[in-house]
ZAMARGU-4260 file (C-alpha; in steps of 0.2 Angstrom, whole numbers, plus 5000, padded with zeros to 4 digits):
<rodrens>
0) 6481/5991/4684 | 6483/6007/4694 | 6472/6011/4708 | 6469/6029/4700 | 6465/6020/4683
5) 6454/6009/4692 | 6446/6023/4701 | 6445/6032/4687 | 6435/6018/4678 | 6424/6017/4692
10) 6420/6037/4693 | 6414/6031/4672 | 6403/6019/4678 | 6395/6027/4691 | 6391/6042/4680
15) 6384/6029/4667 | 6372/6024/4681 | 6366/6041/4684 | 6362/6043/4664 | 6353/6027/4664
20) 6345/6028/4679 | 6327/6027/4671 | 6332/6012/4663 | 6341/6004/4678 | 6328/6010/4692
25) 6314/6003/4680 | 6323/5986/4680 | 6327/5985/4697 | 6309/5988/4702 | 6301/5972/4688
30) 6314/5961/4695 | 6311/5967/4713 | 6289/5964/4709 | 6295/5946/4704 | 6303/5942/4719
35) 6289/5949/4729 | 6277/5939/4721 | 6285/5924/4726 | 6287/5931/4742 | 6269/5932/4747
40) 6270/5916/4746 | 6283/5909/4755 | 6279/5898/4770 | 6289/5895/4788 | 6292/5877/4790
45) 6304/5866/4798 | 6306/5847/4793 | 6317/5835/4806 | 6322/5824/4791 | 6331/5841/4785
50) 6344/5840/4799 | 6346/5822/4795 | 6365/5818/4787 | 6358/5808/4774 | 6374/5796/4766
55) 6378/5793/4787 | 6375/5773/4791 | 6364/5778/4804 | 6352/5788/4796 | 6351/5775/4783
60) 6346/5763/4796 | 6334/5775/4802 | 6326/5781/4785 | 6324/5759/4781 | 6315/5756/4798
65) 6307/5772/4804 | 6289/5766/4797 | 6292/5749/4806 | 6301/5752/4821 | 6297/5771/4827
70) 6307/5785/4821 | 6312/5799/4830 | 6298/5811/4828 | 6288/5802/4843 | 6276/5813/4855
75) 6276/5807/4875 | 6262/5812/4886 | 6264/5810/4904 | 6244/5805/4916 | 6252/5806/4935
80) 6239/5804/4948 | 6240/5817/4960 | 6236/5808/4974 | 6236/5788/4975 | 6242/5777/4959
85) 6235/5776/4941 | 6228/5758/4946 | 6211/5765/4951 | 6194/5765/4938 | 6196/5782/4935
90) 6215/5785/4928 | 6213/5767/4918 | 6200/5773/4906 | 6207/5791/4906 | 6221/5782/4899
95) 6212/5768/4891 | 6200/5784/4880 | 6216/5797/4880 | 6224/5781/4867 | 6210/5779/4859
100) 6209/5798/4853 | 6227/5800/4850 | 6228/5782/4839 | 6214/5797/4828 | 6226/5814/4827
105) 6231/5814/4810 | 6247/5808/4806 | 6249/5795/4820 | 6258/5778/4815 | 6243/5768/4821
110) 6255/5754/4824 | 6267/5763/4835 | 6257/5769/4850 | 6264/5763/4866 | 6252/5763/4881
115) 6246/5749/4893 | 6228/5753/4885 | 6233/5751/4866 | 6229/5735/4857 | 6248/5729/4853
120) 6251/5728/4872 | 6243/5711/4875 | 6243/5696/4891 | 6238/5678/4892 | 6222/5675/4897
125) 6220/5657/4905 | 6199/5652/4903 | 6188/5637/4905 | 6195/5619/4903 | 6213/5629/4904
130) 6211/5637/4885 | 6223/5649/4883 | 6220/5665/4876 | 6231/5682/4871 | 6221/5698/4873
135) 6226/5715/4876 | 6231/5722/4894 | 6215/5733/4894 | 6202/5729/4878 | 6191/5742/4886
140) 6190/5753/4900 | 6187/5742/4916 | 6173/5742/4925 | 6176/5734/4943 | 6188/5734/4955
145) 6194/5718/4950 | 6197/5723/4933 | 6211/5736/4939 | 6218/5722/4951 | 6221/5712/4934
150) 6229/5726/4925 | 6243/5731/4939 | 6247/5712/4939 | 6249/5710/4922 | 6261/5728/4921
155) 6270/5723/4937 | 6274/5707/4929 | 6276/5711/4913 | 6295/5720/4907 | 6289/5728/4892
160) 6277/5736/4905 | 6282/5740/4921 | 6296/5753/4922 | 6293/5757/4903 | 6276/5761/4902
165) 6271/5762/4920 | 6282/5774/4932 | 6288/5758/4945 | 6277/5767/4959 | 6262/5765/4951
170) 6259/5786/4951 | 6262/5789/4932 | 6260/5779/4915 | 6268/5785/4899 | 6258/5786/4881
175) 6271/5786/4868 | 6265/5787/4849 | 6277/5788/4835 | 6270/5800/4817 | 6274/5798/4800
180) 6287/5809/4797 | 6282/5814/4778 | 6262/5817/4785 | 6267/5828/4800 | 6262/5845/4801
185) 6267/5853/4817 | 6253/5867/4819 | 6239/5856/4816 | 6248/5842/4829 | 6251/5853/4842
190) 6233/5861/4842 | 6225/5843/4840 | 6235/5835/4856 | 6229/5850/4867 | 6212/5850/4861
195) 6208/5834/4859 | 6219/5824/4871 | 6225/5836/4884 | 6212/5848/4888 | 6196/5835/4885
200) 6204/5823/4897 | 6209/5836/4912 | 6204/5835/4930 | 6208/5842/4945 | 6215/5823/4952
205) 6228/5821/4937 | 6242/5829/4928 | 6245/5830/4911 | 6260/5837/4902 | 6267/5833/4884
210) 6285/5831/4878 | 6296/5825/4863 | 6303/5833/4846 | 6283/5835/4837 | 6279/5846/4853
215) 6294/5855/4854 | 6292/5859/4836 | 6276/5864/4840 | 6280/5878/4852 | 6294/5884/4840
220) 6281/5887/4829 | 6269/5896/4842 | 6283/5909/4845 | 6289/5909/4829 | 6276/5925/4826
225) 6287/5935/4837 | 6298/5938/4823 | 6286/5951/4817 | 6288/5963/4831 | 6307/5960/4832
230) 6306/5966/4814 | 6297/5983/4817 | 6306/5983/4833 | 6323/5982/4823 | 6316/5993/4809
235) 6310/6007/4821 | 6326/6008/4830 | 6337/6007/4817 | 6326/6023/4810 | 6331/6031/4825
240) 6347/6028/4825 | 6350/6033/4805 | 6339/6050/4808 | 6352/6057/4824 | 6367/6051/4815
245) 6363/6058/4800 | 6353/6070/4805 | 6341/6069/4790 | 6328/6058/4784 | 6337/6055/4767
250) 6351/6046/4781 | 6338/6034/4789 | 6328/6030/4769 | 6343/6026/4760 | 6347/6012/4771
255) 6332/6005/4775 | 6329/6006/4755 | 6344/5995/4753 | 6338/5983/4765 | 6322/5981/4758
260) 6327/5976/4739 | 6341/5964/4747 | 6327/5954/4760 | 6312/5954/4745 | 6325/5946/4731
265) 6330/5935/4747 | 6313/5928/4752 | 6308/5926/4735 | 6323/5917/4730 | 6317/5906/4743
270) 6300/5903/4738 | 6305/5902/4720 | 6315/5886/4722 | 6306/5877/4733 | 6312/5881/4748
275) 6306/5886/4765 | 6309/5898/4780 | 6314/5889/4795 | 6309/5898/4810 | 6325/5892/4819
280) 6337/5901/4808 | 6327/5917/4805 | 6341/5927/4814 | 6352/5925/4800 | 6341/5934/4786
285) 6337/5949/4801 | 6357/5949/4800 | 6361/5947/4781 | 6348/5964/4779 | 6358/5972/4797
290) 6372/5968/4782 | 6364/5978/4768 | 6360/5992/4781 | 6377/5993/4788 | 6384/5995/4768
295) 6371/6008/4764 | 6376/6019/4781 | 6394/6019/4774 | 6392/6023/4758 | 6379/6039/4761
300) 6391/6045/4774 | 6404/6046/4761 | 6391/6052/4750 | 6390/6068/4765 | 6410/6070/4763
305) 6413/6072/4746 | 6396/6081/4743 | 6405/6095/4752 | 6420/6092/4748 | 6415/6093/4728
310) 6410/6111/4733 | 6390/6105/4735 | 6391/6097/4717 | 6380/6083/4719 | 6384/6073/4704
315) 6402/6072/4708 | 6398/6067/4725 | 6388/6053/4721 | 6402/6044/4708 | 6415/6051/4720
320) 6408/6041/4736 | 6403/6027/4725 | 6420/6023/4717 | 6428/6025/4734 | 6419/6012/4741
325) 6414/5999/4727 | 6429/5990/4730 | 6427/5986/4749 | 6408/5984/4748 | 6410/5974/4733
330) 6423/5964/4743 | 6413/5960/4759 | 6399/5952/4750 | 6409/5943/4742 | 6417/5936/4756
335) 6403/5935/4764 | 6393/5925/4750 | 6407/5913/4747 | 6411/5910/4766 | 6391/5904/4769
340) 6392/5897/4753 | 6405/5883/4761 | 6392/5876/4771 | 6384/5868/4757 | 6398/5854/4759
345) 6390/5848/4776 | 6378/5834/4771 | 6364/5840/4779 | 6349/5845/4770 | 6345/5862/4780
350) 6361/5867/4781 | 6365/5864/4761 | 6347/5875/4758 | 6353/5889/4769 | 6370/5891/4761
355) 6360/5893/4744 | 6348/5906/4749 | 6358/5915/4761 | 6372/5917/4749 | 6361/5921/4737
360) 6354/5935/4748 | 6370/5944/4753 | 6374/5943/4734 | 6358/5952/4731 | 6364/5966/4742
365) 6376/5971/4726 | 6360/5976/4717 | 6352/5984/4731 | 6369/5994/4739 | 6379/5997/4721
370) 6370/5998/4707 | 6353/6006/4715 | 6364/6019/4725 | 6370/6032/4710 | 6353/6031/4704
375) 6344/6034/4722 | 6353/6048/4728 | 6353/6058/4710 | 6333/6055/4712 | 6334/6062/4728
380) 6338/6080/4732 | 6353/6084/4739 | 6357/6086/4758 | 6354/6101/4767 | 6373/6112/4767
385) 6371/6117/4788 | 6367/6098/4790 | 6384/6092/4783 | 6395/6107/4788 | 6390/6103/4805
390) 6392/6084/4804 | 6411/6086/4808 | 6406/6097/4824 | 6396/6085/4832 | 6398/6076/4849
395) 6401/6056/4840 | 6415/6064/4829 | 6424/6073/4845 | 6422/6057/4854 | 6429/6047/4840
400) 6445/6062/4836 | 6448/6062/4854 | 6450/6042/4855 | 6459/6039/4838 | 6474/6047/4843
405) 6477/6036/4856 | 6474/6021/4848 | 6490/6025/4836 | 6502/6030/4849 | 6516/6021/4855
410) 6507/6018/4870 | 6490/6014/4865 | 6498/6001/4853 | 6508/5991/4866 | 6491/5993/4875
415) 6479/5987/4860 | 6494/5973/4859 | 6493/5969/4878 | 6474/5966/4880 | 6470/5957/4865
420) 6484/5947/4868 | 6475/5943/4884 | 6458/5941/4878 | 6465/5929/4863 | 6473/5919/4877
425) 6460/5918/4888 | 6447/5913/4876 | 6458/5900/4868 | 6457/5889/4885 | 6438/5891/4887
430) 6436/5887/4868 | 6442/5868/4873 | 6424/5869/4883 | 6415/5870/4867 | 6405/5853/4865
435) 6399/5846/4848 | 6379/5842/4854 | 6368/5848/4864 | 6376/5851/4884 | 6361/5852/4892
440) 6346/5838/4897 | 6333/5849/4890 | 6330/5855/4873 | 6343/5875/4871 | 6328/5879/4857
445) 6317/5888/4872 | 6321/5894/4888 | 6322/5884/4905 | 6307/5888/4914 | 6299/5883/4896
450) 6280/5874/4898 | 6290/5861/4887 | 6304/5860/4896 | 6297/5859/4913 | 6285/5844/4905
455) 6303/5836/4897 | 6310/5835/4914 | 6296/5829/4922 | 6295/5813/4913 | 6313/5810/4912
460) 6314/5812/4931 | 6296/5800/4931 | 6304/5786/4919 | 6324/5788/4921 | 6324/5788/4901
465) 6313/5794/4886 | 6325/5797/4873 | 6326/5782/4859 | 6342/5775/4854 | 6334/5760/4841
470) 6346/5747/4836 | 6339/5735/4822 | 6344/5716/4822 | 6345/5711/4802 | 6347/5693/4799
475) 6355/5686/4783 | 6344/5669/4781 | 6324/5666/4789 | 6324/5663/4803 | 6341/5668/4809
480) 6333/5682/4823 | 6325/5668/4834 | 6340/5657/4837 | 6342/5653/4854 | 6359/5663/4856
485) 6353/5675/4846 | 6342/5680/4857 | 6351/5679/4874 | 6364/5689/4864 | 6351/5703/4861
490) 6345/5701/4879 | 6365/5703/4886 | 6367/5720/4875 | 6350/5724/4884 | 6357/5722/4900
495) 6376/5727/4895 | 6368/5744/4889 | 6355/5744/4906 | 6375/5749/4914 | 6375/5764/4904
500) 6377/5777/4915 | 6365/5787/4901 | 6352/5773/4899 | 6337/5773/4908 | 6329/5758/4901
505) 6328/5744/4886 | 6315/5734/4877 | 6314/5719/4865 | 6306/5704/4858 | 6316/5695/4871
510) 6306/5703/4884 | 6290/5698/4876 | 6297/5679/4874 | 6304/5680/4893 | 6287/5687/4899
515) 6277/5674/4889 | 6287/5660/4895 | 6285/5666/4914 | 6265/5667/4910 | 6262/5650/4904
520) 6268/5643/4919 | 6257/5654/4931 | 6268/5670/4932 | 6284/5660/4940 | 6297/5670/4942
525) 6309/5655/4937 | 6302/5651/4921 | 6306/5669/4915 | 6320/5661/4904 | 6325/5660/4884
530) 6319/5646/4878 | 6334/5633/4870 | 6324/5631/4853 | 6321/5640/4839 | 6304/5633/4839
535) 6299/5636/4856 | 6302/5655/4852 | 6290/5655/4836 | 6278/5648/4850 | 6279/5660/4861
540) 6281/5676/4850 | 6267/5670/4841 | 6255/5664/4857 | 6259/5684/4862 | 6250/5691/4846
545) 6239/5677/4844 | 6222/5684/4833 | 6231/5701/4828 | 6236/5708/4812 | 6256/5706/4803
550) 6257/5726/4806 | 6255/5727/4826 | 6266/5713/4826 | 6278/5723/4814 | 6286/5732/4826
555) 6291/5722/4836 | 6296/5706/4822 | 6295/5705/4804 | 6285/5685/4797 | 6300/5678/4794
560) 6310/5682/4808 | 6326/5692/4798 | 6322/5709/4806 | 6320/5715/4824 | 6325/5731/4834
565) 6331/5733/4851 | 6325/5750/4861 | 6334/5759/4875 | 6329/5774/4882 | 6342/5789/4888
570) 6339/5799/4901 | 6345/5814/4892 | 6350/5820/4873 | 6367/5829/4877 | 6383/5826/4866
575) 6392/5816/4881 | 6379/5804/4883 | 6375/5802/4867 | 6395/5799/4861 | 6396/5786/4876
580) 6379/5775/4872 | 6387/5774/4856 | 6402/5771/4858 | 6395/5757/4871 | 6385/5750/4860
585) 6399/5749/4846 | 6409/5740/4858 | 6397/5726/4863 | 6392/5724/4845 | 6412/5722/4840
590) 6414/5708/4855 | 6396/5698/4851 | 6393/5692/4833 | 6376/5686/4829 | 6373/5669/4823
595) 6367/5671/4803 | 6363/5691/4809 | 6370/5708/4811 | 6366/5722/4822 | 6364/5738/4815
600) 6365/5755/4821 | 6356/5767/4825 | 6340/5775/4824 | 6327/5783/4834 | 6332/5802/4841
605) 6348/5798/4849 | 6354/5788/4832 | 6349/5803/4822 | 6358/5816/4834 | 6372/5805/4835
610) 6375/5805/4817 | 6373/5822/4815 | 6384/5826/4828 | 6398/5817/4820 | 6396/5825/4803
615) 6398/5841/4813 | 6416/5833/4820 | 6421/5831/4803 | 6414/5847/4795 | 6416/5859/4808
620) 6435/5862/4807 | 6433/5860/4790 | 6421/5877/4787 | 6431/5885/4799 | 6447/5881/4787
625) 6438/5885/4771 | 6429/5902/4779 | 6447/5908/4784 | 6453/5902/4767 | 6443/5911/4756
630) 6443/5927/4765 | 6460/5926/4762 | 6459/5924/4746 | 6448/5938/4744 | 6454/5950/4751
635) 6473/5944/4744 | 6466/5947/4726 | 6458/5965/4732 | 6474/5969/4739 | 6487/5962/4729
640) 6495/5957/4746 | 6494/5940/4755 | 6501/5952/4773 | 6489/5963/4769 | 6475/5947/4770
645) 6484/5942/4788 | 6480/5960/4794 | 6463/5959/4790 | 6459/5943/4797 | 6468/5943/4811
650) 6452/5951/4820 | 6442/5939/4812 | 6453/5926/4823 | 6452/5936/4837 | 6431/5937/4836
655) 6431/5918/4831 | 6439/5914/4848 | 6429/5927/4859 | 6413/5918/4852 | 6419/5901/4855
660) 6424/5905/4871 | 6408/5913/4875 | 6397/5896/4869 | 6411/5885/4877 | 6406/5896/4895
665) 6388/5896/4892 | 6386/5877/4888 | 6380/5884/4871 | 6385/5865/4860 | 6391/5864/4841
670) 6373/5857/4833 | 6364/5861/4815 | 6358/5875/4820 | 6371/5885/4827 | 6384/5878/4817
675) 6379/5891/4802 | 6378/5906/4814 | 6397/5905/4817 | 6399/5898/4799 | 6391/5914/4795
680) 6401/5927/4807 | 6416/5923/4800 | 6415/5930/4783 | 6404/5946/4790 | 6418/5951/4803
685) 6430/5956/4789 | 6419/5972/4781 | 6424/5983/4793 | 6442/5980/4790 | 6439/5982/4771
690) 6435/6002/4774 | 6445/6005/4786 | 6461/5999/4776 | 6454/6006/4761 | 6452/6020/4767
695) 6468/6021/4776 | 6477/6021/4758 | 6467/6033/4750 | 6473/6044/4763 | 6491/6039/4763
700) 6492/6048/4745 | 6487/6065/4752 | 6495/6063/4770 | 6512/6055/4763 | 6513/6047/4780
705) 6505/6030/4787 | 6504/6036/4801 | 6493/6051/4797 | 6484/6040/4782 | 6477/6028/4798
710) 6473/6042/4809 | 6463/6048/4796 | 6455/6033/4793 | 6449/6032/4810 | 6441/6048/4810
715) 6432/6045/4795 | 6429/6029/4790 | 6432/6021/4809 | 6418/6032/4813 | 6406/6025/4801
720) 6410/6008/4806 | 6405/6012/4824 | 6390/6019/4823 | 6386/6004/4809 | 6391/5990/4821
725) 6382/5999/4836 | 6366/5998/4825 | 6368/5984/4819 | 6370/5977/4837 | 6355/5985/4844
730) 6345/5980/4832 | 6350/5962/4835 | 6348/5963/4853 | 6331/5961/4850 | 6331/5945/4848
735) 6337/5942/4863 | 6314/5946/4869 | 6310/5929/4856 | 6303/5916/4869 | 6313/5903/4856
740) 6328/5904/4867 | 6340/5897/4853 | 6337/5913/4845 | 6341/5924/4858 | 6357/5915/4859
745) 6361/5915/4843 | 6353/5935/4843 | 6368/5937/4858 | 6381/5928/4850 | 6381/5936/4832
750) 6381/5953/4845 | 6395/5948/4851 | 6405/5943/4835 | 6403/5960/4828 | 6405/5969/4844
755) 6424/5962/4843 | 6426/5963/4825 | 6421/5982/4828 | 6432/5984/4840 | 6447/5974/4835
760) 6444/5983/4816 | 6446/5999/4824 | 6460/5995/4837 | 6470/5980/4832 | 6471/5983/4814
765) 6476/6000/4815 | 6489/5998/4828 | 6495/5985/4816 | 6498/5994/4803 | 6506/6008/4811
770) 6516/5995/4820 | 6523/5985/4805 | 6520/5999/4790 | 6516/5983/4777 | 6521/5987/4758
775) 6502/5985/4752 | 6497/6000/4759 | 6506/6013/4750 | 6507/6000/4733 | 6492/6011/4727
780) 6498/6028/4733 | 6514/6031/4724 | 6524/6037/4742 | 6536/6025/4752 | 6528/6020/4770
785) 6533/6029/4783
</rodrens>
């Protein structure tokens, strides 16, 4: 079909919207009252197990064991004597009573708190007529002198103790408590720890400080509320901005209308299906509605044009502007729906329930953008005639007539050529930089100098190693676990991992048999051997939690002896260290088989991230791939031109490398979170090539020439898209206020993307298609190129 046919059926259409627009305005509105209805109901969560790749081996062996062994949702609380060591009356029943009121905070896996004061931490106890007797390190809060002479030489001999629990000098001990992932609810946990174990047990003699993933979700949540003011931020200054551009409060409404439907039919989608709003992704619904602001300014500054250029007939300038620009409109949302959509092949459950409600958003911006905007602006009285005839006559249009000139020269294309070129090049070798995984030791969610940050390093710095790397021994027959070799095998990986460069520390059963065997025999450094048989481990194991229940022993051994777990503890969470304790770890387990066993990995944080980080291997190209195919696609279909589609993506390339680069020089890693910011700057990069093109051959049939079709294009629809994407940008900018630093970031780096898709749109594009003259653009225009 012909474009003027297709524009002709379009110019129907509209006018069909105008007639009806009772009809479709009235059901617009009940559809939009639905979705808000939901929306008041729509909460901000974020669940760990959401970020989890559930078919990955190692988060099966995490989701299996979690409840037995400690999973990675684990809060760490640091009691560091000021001056002295913790082995003084005082510090042993703040830590002895600090236990005891966190093994109360709702959610707490009573069988997985780690302290020298809880119950499953437990010494032989020699009496009268040389009975022997297990009891735990501290029962109660001692009382004498003596009593805290007795519980430094039971930690100082004791290697599930000392180093582990108890900083080796003596200053700090470590509380470490493990909570049951499907009963945690951050908001209530953070306020609980800080009331009830923080702030009752503070002095002027000790420091307290918390870390681990409940806290840092926790703080995530405090400042999650900032969003608000960002909003009214964004909003205000996007009011401004629409007002002295178009000079006329219609220019600034119009927008925001749009923006509004698209962000109420998006939070309600969300609500209605169950879903939630994750505070860590909330930049990418402030820049799907940027999205719907950004159509709506083009298409009312159209409106502007063809209002005067219908000789102020207001109808014809309303189905004028909207056929002109429902294909290009129509065709960025589509790409930009289907290119977030792709991220619902990543098997991880956040990133699969953001590709359904954000595609569904953008999608929503067709009902908001197209089928509300005939129907708005014929509501709406018509612009002001000394407004519009003095639009062309302003300072942004002499600006933009001066530049586009020189853009389309023969020199200002070899230059355009030259430095993108240059910045391709450049941003290709520091894209190489770009690590899949965190690349820092501290958490990139909030900002260095954070209250959990500073608390994160602390304890790292205090114990060498916090970070839980959980690798469960499974045994095929009874029994199996405490053969002899079995467990010096397990006790070599402890010590073949201890050469990590990345692990601070290890723990398991072995250590509890090694100590028990020392402890029978007076504390004799010799006899801290494995025993040779099978038996003589039962005996020990069992003498070590002699008068306790089957779950405080759980964690440690199941009954029958089929299913233990070693521990080791990284010093940090990065993607290096996490790939090389790994890879170490496969590597040991290859050259040591078990006797009647199997070790498998990995749970804890570090197993989680690490499976995580390898779906991202596998799925990151992969998105890329798929983003850049349907895009092109897309925009072949619309264009009947596969050249065409190179054009136009050629500065989505450019703006893909610029942003890699960017996160390559900042250390920014490829995680779940900001893999579906870049997944979703690809596909929103391509609108403003869409009207510039289009609008380059809408002009080609009136100028005859390509060279005057794209200089047009440039003064008209270039201009549009310059004051969009400096809009669009401000309004982002914001972001970069959130105390959640990862939004910042991500608020930066989506700045960035469309700062060089703007400016590669409007330079690169251009110049190539003066350059080259493709076929496609005068196919619809009826005159040879040239």
């Amino acid at each position: 079909m012909s474009a003027p046919a297709e524009s002709d059926r379009l110019v129907r259409f509209g006018r069909w919207l105008i007639r009806w627009r009772s009809t479709v305005l009235v059901s617009v509105l009940a559809v939009t009252a639905f979705f808000a209805y939901h929306t008041a109901g729509l909460r901000m969560m974020s669940r760990f197990d959401e970020i989890l790749p559930t078919d990955h081996p190692f988060v099966q062996t995490h989701t299996k064991y979690a409840k037995t062994f400690g999973g990675a949702n684990t809060i760490l609380i640091l009691i560091e004597s000021k001056s002295g060591t913790i082995f003084d009356l005082p510090t042993l029943n703040k830590i002895f009573n600090m236990t005891q009121v966190l093994d109360t905070i709702y959610g707490v896996n009573h069988y997985q708190i780690e302290s020298i004061a809880h119950r499953t931490n437990r010494t032989l106890r020699i009496g009268a007529g040389g009975l022997m007797e297990m009891q735990p390190v501290m029962d109660r809060g001692p009382k004498t002198d003596e009593d805290v002479r007795r519980v430094r030489r039971i930690v100082h001999t004791s290697q599930n103790l000392y180093g582990v629990l108890v900083s080796l000098d003596d200053r700090a001990a470590l509380i470490r408590a493990s909570f049951i992932e499907g009963r945690l609810d951050h908001r209530r946990l953070f306020n609980d720890i800080r009331t009830k174990v923080v702030r009752a047990f503070e002095d002027d003699t000790h420091d307290i400080v918390i870390a681990g993933e409940p806290e840092l979700y926790g703080w995530v949540y405090y400042y999650a509320s900032q969003a608000y003011w960002i909003l009214a931020a964004t909003l205000a200054v996007a009011w401004i901005l629409l007002y002295v551009y178009f000079r006329d409060w219609r220019g600034a409404l119009r927008p925001t209308l749009s923006g509004t439907v698209a962000a109420i039919w998006g939070l309600g989608f969300i609500k209605l299906i169950g879903f939630t709003l994750d505070p860590l992704t909330l930049v990418i619904p402030f820049f799907i509605t940027a999205r719907a602001v950004s159509h709506s300014a083009q298409m009312h500054d159209r409106y502007y044009e063809e209002y005067r250029d219908s000789n102020w007939n207001q109808e014809d300038a309303i189905v004028r502007s909207f056929a002109a620009l429902f294909v290009p409109t129509l065709s960025g949302i589509i790409t930009d729906a289907l290119g977030v959509l792709a991220i619902l092949l990543v098997p991880i459950v956040l990133l699969q329930k953001l590709a359904i409600s954000a595609s569904f958003w953008i999608a929503a911006i067709v009902v908001s953008e197209l089928l509300l905007n005939p129907v708005i602006y014929s509501l709406l009285a018509p612009p002001d005639r000394e407004i519009v005839e003095a639009r062309p006559r302003g300072i942004f249009q002499r600006i933009v007539d001066a530049i586009a000139p020189a853009i389309v020269s023969r020199t200002g294309r070899t230059v355009v050529f030259a430095a993108w070129a240059a910045v391709f090049l450049v941003s290709v070798v520091l894209w190489t930089q770009v690590k899949v995984g965190d690349s820092e030791a501290v958490t990139p969610l909030l900002p260095h100098g954070s209250k959990y940050n500073e608390a994160h390093r602390r304890i790292q710095d205090t114990f060498g190693g916090v970070e839980p790397l959980i690798v469960v021994v499974e045994a095929s027959t009874p029994g199996a676990v405490r053969i002899p070799q079995n467990v010096k095998t397990i006790s070599e990986f402890q010590r073949f991992m201890e050469k990590d460069p990345g692990v601070g520390a290890s723990f398991s059963f072995a250590d509890v048999i090694v100590t028990m065997a020392m402890a029978i025999h007076e504390y004799e450094p010799k006899w801290a051997v494995i025993p040779t048989s099978p038996g003589m481990v039962s005996m020990l194991f069992g003498a070590y939690f002699m008068g306790t229940s089957y779950q405080e022993t759980a964690r440690f051994m199941d009954a029958d002896f089929t299913k233990t777990a070693v521990f080791f503890y990284c010093k940090d969470h990065r993607g290096d260290t996490i790939r090389q304790a790994i890879a170490h770890a496969k590597e040991f387990v290859a050259g040591h088989p078990l006797e009647k066993a199997q070790f498998r990995l990995a749970g804890g944080l570090i197993g989680v991230l690490a499976a995580a980080n390898e779906e991202l291997v596998k799925n990151d190209v992969l998105l890329n791939a798929l983003g850049y195919i349907t895009i092109l696609l897309i925009v072949a279909i619309t264009y009947r031109s596969i050249v065409g589609a190179i054009l136009m993506v050629a500065p989505l390339v450019i703006a893909n490398a610029t942003v890699n680069a960017y996160m390559g020089a900042r250390g920014i890693g490829i995680n779940v979170h900001t893999l579906p910011v870049v997944t979703v700057g690809i596909g929103f990069g391509i609108d403003f090539a869409f009207y510039v093109v289009s609008r380059a051959q809408e002009e080609l049939a009136r100028a005859g020439s390509i060279d005057k079709a794209v200089l047009e294009a440039l003064r008209t629809a270039g201009k549009t898209v310059t004051f969009t994407a400096i809009t669009m940008v401000a309004g982002i900018l914001f972001w970069g206020f959130s105390e959640i630093r990862f939004n910042a970031e991500m608020g930066f780096l989506l700045a960035i993307w469309m700062v060089v898709s703007f400016l590669a749109s409007v330079t690169l594009l251009p110049a190539l298609l003066v350059a080259l003259r493709p076929r496609f653009l005068a196919a619809g225009a009826g005159v040879p190129p040239g």
